[in-house]
Structure formats: C-alpha cells, structure tokens
N, C-alpha and C positions, 0 to 999 in steps of 0.2 A: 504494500500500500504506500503510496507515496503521503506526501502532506497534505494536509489542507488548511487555510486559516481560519483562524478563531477570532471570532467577531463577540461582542457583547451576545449579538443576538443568538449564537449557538454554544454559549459556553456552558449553558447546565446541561444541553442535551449534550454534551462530547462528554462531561464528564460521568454523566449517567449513563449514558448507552455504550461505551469503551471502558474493558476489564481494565485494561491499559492506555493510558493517555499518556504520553510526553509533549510538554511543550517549549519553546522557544521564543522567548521575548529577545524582539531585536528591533533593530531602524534602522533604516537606507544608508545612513549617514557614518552607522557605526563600521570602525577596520576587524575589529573581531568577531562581528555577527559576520560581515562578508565572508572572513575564513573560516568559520565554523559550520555556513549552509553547507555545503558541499559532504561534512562529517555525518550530521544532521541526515540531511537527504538519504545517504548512503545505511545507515545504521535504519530508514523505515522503510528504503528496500529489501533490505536482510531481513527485517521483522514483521511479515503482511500480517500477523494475528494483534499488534501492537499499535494503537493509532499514533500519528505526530502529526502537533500541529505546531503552526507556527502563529505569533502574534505583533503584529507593527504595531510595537509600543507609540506610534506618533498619531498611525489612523485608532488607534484603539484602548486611547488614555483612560478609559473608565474599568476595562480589565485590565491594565499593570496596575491602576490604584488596589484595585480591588486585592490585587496579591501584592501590594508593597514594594513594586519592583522600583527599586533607584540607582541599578546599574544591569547593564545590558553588555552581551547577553546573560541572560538568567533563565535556567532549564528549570522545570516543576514535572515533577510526576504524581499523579491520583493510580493506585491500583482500587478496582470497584468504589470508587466515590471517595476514598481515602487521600489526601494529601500527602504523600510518605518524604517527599523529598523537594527542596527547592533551595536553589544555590544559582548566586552570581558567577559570571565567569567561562568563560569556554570549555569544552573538553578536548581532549586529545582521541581520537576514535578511539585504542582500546580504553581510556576511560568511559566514553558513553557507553562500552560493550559491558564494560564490567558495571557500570552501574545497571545496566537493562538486567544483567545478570542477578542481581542481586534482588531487582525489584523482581522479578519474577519468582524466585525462592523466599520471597515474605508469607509468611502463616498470616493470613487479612481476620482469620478467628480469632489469632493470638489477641493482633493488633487492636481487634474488637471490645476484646477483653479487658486492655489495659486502658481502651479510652471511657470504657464503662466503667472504672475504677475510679480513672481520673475526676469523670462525672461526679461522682458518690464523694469521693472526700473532701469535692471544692464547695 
C-alpha cells in the first residue's frame, strides 16, 4: 500500500479503520522530511497490511496541533486506536524497520490493561 494523506477530515477514520497506522508530519519547505519521503514510501511498500500516511503540517495545522507537533518531521504510530509511539526526527530505514518491528510485536491487551490501571488510580 503506498501513502495516503491525512486531512482533519479522515483522521478518526484512519485511525479507526487501520490495525496499523504510521504517520509523517512534514512540509515542503523542510530538508529532512525531503530525505526521509523516499524511506517512508519505501518501508509502506514493504508493508501493504500496515497503513502510512503522510500529513503537510502547513495544509493541515489543526492535526499537528492536535498531536503537538513543533518539529518536523515527527513519525506517530496508533496500533488498533492506541497511540504507542511518536517522536521528532527522521529515521534511518532500518530504524523505521525496527520500529515497524516492534510495533507489530506489542500485546495491545497488555497495553489495555495498563491504560485501564492508569484510568483507576488517576
């Protein structure tokens, strides 16, 4: 599956309807989101069961506010509705491999469990 962008208007459905979402906050303007598409792209052809999107932090200021983004690029991943991961900064491909890896080997019941916990004691 290649990319697609994420707009205000389809961002609860991407993260509802995708086990796996990756995304990519970038702008036109940035030198590091330019070298990063390319890794990007590459890592959600390898992975068609895996959605990626991308989001132009500049057309799409009301979802970087929404995730805090104030430095680009900045990767986020949701496994089943879950936010498990987001961080400034590029990767290097086997980095995004090993993070895919990773997210993909999370127990999301564990994960369940422990935000159920959280809930309870705050």
């Amino acid at each position: 599956m290649s990319t697609f962008e994420l707009t205000s208007t389809n961002l609860k459905s991407s993260i509802e309807d995708n086990k796996v979402l990756v995304i990519d906050f970038w702008a036109s303007w940035c030198g590091p989101c330019k070298a990063f598409a390319p890794t990007f792209e590459a890592a959600s052809e390898k992975h068609p069961d895996i959605a990626f999107a991308k989001c132009n932090t500049e057309a799409e200021r009301e979802v970087a506010a929404t995730f805090s983004v104030r430095s680009i690029p900045t990767i986020a991943v949701f496994k089943e509705g879950v936010l498990l991961f987001q961080q400034p900064g590029a990767l290097p491909p086997a980095g995004l491999e090993d993070l895919i890896s990773q997210i993909r080997e999370v127990d999301m019941d564990q994960v369940r469990e422990q935000l159920e916990e959280q809930e309870e004691s705050s």
